[in-house]
C-alpha positions in Angstrom: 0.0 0.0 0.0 1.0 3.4 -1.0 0.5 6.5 0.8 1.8 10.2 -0.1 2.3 12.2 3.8 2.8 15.5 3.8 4.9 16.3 6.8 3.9 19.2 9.2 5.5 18.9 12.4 9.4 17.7 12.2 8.3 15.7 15.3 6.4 13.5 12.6 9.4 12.9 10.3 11.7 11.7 13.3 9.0 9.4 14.0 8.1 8.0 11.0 12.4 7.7 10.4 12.3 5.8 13.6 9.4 3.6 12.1 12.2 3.3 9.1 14.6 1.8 11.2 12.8 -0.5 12.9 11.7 -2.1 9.4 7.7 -1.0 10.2 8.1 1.3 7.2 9.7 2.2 4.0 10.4 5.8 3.0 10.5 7.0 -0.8 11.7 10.5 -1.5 9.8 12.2 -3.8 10.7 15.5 -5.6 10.1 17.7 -8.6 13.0 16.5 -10.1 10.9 13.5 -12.3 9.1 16.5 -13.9 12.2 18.7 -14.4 13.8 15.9 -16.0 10.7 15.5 -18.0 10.8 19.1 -19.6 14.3 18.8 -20.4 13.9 15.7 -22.5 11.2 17.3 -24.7 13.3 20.4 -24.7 16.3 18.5 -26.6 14.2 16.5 -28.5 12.3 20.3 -29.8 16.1 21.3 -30.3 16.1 18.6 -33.2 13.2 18.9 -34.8 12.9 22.6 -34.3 11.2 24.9 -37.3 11.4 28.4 -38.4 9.1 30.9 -37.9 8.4 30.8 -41.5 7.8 27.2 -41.4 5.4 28.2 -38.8 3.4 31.0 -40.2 3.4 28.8 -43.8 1.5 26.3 -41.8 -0.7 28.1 -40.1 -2.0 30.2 -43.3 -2.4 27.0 -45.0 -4.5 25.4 -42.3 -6.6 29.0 -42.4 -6.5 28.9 -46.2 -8.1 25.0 -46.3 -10.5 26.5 -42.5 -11.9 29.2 -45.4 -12.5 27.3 -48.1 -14.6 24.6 -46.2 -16.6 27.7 -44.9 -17.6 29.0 -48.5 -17.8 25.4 -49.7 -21.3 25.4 -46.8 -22.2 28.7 -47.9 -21.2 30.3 -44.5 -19.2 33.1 -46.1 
């Protein structure tokens, strides 16, 4: 069984450490550092696959272009 414990009193943390050493418990760390880790990997893989601005704006007018034509195809312009 799994249970997250946020800690308020530093009374708690001796006592669950003691609970630790006696082999009652087992304590997992957890930090932001999963999610950090997270962003940096889709960071580098951006870095390769990155595209220009132009690249950008050519898509977007396209997908504007193709979003105006289905309009006046229904008669809605």
């Amino acid at each position: 069984m799994t249970y997250k414990v946020n800690i308020l009193d530093p009374k708690a943390k001796k006592l669950l450490l003691e609970m630790e050493a006696k082999r009652l418990i087992s304590l997992t760390k957890i930090d932001g550092t999963n999610f950090v880790n997270l962003v940096k990997r889709i960071r580098k893989k951006s870095l390769k696959h990155s595209i220009s601005k132009e690249e950008i704006a050519g898509e977007v007018e396209q997908v504007r272009g193709d979003r105006h034509a289905r309009k006046k195809r229904q008669g809605n312009i």
